[in-house]
N, C-alpha and C positions, 0 to 999 in steps of 0.2 A: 420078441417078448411083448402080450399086450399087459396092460394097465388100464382101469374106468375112471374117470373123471368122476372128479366127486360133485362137482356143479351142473353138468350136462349130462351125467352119468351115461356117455359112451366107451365104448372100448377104443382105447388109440393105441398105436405103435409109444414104447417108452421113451424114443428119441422125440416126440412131440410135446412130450413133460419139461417145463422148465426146473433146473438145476438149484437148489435151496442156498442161499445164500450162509447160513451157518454151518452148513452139515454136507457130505458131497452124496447127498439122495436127490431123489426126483420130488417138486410138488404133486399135493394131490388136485391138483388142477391142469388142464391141458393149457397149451400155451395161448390159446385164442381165448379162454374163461378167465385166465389169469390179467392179459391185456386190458381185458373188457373192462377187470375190477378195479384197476387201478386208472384208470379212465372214470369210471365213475365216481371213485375217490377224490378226483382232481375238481369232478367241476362241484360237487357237495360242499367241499370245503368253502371255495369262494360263494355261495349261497345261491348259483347260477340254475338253470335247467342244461339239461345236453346242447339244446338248438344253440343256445346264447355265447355258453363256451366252447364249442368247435367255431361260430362267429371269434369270438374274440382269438385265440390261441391261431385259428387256419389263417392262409393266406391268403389272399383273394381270388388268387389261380385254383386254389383244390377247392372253393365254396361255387362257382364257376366250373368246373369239371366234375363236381357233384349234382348241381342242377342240370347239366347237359347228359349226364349218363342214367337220368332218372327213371326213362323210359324207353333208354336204347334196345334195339333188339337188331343184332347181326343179319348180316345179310344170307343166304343160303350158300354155303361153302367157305364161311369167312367165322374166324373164331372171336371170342368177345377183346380180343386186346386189341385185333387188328379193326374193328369196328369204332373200338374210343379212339385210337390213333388216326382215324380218316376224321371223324367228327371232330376233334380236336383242332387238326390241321386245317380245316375250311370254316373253321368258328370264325366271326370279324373278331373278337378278343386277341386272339393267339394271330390275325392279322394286324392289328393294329400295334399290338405288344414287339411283334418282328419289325415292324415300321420304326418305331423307336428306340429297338436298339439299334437299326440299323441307321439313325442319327445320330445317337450317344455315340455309336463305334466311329463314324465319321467326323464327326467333333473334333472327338480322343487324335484322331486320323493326322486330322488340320494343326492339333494344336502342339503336336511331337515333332521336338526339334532334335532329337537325340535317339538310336536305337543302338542293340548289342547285336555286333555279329555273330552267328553262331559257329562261323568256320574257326575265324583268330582270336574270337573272345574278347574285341576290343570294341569300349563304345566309341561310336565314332558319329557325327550330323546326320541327319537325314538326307543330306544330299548325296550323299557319296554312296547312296541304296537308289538301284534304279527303280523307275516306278512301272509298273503296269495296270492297264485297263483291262478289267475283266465283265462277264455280261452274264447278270440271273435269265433264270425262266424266264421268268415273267417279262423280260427282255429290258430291264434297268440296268445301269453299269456304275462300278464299285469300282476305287482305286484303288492297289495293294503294293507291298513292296517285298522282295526275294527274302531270306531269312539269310544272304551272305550277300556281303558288300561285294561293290564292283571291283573290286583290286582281287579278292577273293576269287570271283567267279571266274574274271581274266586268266587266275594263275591254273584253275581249273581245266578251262579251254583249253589253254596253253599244250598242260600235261595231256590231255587224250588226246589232239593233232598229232602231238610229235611221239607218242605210244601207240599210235593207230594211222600210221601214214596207209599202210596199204589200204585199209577198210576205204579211208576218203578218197583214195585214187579213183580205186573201184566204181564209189558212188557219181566220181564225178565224171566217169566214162558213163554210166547208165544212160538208158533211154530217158528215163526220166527228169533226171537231173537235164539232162541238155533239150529236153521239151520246156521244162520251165523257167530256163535260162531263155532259150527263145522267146516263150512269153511274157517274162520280165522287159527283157526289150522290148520287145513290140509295146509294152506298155507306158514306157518312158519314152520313146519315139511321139506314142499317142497325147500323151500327156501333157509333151513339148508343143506339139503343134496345136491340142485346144484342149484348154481347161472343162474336163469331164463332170466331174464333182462338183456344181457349186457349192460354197459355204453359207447359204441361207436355205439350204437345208434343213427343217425341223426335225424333232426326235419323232416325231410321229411317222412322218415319210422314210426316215431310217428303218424305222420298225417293219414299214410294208416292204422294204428291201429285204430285209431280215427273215422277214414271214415268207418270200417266195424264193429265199434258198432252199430254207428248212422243208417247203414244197417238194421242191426238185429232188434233195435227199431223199425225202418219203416216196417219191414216183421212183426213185433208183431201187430202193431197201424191198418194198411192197409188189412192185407190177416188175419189176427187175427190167426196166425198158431207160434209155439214157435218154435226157433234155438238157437242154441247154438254155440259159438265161438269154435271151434276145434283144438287142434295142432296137423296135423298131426304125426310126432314125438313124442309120450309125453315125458310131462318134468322130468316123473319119473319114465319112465317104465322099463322094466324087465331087456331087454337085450340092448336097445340103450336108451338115455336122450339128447330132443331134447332144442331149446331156446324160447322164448317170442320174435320172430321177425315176423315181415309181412308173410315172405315167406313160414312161419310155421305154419298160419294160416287158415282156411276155415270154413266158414259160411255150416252147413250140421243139420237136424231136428235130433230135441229135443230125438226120439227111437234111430235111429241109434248113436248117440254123448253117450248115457248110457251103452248100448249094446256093443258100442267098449271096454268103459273102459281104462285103456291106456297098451292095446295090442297096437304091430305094426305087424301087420302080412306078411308085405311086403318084408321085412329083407334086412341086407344090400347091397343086388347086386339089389334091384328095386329103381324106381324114382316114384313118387305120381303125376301126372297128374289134377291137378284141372279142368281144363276145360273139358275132358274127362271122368274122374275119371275111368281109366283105368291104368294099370301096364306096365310098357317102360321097356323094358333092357338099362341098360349102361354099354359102354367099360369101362371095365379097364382099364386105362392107367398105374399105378403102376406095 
């Protein structure tokens, strides 16, 4: 059923007429001339202009997302929501706005000495909540804690081991499971005998760690070809023991990373060349 607007004088569907407050009829205004009018009631009253009062009444976020969409215009294939939601997201505003909650929540974070579990419903310290490290995009990391306490989580484990024996047998016959067992050792074997890792280590050098996993995934997902993380130096080999830093690292296929094994063949008077992968002399200066 249509209905004309008495203000716009279009024809609308009658579900677009708002509902009369005394009477159960339709206004004779559509609901967008109706809004309009009582909006410009509101700001007449206090003796404002429009500009002045959507200033005063908005937030600082929609006066800011009205100046940003002023002159947007979508991309080809891209409709106008998903076009403010990119602009928005890569505004420094709405980054600087995420920067401080993302203080305020870690404050909040620091300054809780008490949570509620949600399994037994009991509050209980924040100690008794294990904590975990988690890592954004952008490759920052956040502290968080489970939403059930460790007594909780224990009784949990507990119950699917002993409801699920065969499943674990199974897994723990797997090839896999006994590959990673093997390289858990070998890792602690390694570890024992030279400290890999140093702890002066910056966040920045982490990140270039970081950068050249997420590499190797992408060469796995994209070119479907397998690499392996290489330290040039190994960290345990014959006659030199190199570290677990960036500059010790190179992205090289899955044959040759086996077939080295951790030989260095280069010995101590060469340098390793990544970008060439060719052999440099260096002076001695000693």
């Amino acid at each position: 059923m249509l209905k004309t607007c008495f203000l716009c004088e279009e024809e609308k569907l009658i579900e677009q007429f708002p509902l009369s407050s005394n009477k159960p009829y339709r206004r004779r205004q559509c609901k967008v001339c109706w809004n309009k009018k009582k909006r410009e009631k509101k700001y007449r009253k206090g003796g404002m202009s429009k500009e002045e009062w959507i200033a005063k009444i908005s937030k600082p976020t929609t006066i800011i997302k009205s100046k940003l969409y002023e002159n947007l215009k979508p991309k080809p294939g891209q409709t106008m929501a998903e076009a403010k939601h990119e602009a928005w997201t890569n505004s420094d505003y709405n980054k600087e706005l995420n920067k401080k909650q993302r203080e305020e929540a870690e404050l909040k974070r620091k300054n809780k000495t008490e949570r509620q579990c949600n399994t037994c419903k009991e509050i209980k310290p924040i100690k008794e909540f294990s904590i975990r490290t988690k890592t954004r995009p952008d490759g920052s990391t956040y502290i968080t804690t489970p939403s059930s306490c460790k007594v909780c989580r224990n009784k949990k484990a507990f119950k699917y081991r002993k409801e699920n024996q065969e499943v674990i047998r199974a897994y723990r016959k797997s090839p896999k499971r006994k590959a990673d067992n093997k390289m858990r050792q070998k890792i602690k074997e390694i570890r024992k005998s030279h400290p890999a890792v140093p702890n002066w280590l910056t966040l920045e050098q982490k990140k270039e760690i970081r950068k050249l996993h997420i590499k190797q995934k992408q060469i796995r997902d994209t070119q479907n070809k397998e690499y392996h993380i290489d330290h040039i130096v190994p960290l345990n080999g014959e006659t030199v023991c190199g570290l677990h830093v960036p500059w010790n690292l190179q992205l090289i296929p899955e044959k040759e990373n086996l077939s080295k094994s951790n030989n260095w063949e280069f010995g101590c008077m060469y340098q390793y060349d990544k970008v060439s992968h060719n052999k440099e002399n260096t002076i001695d200066k000693g």
